[in-house]
C-alpha positions as CSV (number, residue, x, y, z in Angstrom):
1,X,53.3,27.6,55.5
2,X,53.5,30.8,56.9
3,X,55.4,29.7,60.0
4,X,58.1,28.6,57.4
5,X,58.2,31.5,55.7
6,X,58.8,33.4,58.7
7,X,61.2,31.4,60.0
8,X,63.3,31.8,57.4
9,X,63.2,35.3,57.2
10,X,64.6,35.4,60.9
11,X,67.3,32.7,59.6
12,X,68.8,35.4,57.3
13,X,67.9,38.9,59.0
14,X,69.9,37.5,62.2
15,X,73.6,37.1,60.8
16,X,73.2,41.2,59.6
17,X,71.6,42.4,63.0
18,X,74.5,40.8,64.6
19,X,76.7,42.5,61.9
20,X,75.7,45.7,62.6
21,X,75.2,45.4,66.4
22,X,78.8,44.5,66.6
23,X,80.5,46.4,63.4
24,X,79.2,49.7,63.6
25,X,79.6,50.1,67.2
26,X,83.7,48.9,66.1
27,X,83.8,51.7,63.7
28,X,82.8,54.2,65.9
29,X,84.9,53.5,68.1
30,X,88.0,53.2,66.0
31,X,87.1,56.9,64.6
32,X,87.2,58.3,67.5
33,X,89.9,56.9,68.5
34,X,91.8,57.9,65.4
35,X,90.1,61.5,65.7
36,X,91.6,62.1,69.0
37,X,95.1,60.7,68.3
38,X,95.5,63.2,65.5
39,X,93.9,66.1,67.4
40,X,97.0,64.8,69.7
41,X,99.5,65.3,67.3
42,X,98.7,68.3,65.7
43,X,98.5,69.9,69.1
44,X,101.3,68.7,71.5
45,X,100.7,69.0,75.5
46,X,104.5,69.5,76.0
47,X,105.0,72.0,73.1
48,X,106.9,75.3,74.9
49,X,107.0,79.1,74.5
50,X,110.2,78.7,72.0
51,X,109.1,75.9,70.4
52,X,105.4,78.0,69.9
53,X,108.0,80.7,68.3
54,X,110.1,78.9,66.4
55,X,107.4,77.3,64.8
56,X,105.5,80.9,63.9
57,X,109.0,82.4,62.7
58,X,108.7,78.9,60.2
59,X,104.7,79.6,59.0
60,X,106.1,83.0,58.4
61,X,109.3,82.4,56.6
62,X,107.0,79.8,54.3
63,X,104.2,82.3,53.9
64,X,107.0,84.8,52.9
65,X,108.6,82.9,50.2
66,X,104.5,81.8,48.9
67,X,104.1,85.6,48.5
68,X,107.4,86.3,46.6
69,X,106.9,82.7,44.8
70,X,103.4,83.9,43.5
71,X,105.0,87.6,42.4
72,X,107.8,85.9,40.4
73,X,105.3,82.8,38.9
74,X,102.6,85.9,37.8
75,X,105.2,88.1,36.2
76,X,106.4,84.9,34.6
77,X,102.9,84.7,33.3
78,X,102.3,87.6,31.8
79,X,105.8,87.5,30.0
80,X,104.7,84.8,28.1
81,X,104.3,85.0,24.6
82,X,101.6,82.5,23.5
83,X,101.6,81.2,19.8
């Protein structure tokens, strides 16, 4: 009886140890794939001194206009006349 028992608690623990030997091992690897392909992007080998410039003088300009954009929305604010 206890052979059985056994037995069949191997036939249904085996389909989810070869699951996880094989999935999680997949996942990893596709995150770390993905992980470095975006680290890739967001920092480009060929980028140059002007293109490095340009893209400050952009951050910048947008941080500029965030500033005044902020000044304008909080005057706006406190010009409001609530009911």
């Amino acid at each position: 009886m206890g052979y059985s028992r056994v037995t069949r608690y191997a036939a249904h623990m085996f389909p989810w140890i070869i699951f996880a030997l094989v999935a999680v091992p997949l996942v990893v690897v596709g995150f770390v794939a993905t992980r470095r392909r975006t680290r890739a992007g967001e920092y480009p080998a060929s980028e140059d001194a002007q293109a490095t410039a340009l893209t400050e003088q952009e951050f910048a300009e947008a941080e500029a206009y965030e500033a005044k954009w902020r000044e304008e929305d909080e005057k706006s604010y406190h010009e409001e006349r609530l009911p």
